[in-house]
C-alpha positions, 0 to 999 in steps of 0.5 A: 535494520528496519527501514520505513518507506513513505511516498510524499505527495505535497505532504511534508506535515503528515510525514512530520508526524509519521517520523516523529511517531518513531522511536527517538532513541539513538540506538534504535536501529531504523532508517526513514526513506522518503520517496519524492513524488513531487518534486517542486515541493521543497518544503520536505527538505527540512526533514533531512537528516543522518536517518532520514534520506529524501530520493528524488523521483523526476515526476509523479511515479505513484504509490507502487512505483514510488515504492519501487524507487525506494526498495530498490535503494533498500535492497542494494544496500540491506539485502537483509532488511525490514522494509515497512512501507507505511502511508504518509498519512499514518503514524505509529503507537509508542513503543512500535518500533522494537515490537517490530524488530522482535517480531520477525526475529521471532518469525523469520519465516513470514515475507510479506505481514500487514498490520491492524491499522486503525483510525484516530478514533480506534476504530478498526481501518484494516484488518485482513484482506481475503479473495475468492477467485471464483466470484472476483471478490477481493474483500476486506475482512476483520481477521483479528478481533476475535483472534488471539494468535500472534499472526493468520494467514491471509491473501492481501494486506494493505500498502497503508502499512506493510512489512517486507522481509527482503531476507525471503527474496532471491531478488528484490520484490517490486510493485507492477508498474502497470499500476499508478494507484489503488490495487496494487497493494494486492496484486503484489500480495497475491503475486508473492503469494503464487511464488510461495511467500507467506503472507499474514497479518499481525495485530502484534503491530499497528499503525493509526491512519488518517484515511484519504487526507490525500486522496480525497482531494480529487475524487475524479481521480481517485475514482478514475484510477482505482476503476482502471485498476480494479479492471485490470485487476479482476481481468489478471486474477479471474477468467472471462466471464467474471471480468465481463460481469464486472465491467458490465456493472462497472459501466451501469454504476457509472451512468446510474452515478452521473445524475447523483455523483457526476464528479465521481460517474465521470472518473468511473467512465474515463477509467473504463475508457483508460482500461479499454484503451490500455487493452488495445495496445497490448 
């Protein structure tokens, strides 16, 4: 059974999109596990049905632990299953779905695989992330192009669309809650990945994104956010003198930005203080 797990932030309309996106067939074997992260919005309701299940969460959890909630739910149900964790605002080409299933029956050895993801116009959003602990870099790669295997190997792939092979887990694999959003996608990846897991990429499969038609609607918190995250990140996976450089150049793009993007500069600054904060208390 393959269960696809979407995290709604007041985006009932892209969601709708995303399940009708699905196979409509009555025998396809799926299930689509909603995670409420805003739970005045009411309007999610109407997407209720036999193979639709909507879980409440009591406040805005975030990306990873709106994941939690869901694999958690999964996992007590189908330790056997196939979680594809997919953006609210992405979708699937036609015919995806059986792809999927035949896919990991044919490579039962891959726990965490990403997918091509592309935008609207085709273009390539993602495909491939690497990670060179000696300067920090976590980059984004296109593995697939000039590729013709059905899967390579890689260090992260992004939470925009990843599948998870429970069967692979002795217990059920969880998001660190220490992120609220951004990054957290490859802290997962490389946690995984220094247990043993395999993790891939596949172009075999593929979803169409939207980029940021959620994010963007506050930039002072995106960037708030993802600097908070990106430190705490290159703080856990590199040593010190890397994490020093880092931050030195965090703090000087965040005054060089308050002139030109203040909105921007400004998230950059408090996410710096948020980190330095979170720091003293542990």
């Amino acid at each position: 059974m393959i269960y696809f797990l979407t995290v709604n932030y007041y985006s009932t309309h892209l969601i709708t999109k995303l399940i009708g996106s699905l196979s409509s067939s009555p025998d396809s074997n799926h299930q689509v596990i909603i995670i409420n992260n805003s739970p005045d919005d009411n309007s999610i309701y109407q997407l209720k049905n036999q193979s639709t299940i909507i879980i409440d969460s009591e406040n805005n959890l975030g990306f990873g632990g709106g994941c939690n909630l869901g694999l958690q739910w999964i996992y007590n149900q189908d330790k056997e299953g196939i979680v594809w964790i997919i953006n609210p605002d992405a979708y699937l080409p036609e015919n995806t779905l059986e792809k999927a299933q035949l896919f990991f029956n044919r490579y039962p050895e891959l726990s965490i695989l990403g997918t091509i993801v592309y935008n609207p116009e085709q273009k390539i959003w993602f495909a491939g992330g690497r990670f060179i602990p000696e300067n920090g870099a976590i980059l984004e790669v296109d593995l697939l192009t000039n590729n013709d295997t059905d899967y390579i190997n890689c260090d992260w792939v992004s939470g925009c669309s990843i599948i998870i092979n429970l069967n692979k887990f002795s217990e059920c694999p969880l998001f660190d809650h220490a992120y609220f959003l951004y990054y957290e996608d490859f802290d997962f990846c490389r946690r995984y990945a220094n247990q043993g897991h395999l993790i891939a990429i596949t172009k075999q499969l593929s979803v169409i994104h939207q980029p940021s038609s959620i994010t963007n609607r506050n930039i002072f918190k995106k960037i708030r956010y993802s600097t908070y995250s990106y430190l705490f990140t290159i703080n856990r996976y590199t040593n010190k003198s890397i994490f020093t450089m880092k931050l030195i150049l965090q703090i000087i793009k965040a005054t060089m930005g308050l002139i030109i993007k203040p909105q921007a500069a400004l998230g950059k600054i408090y996410g710096i203080c948020d980190y330095m904060r979170n720091q003293q208390h542990h």
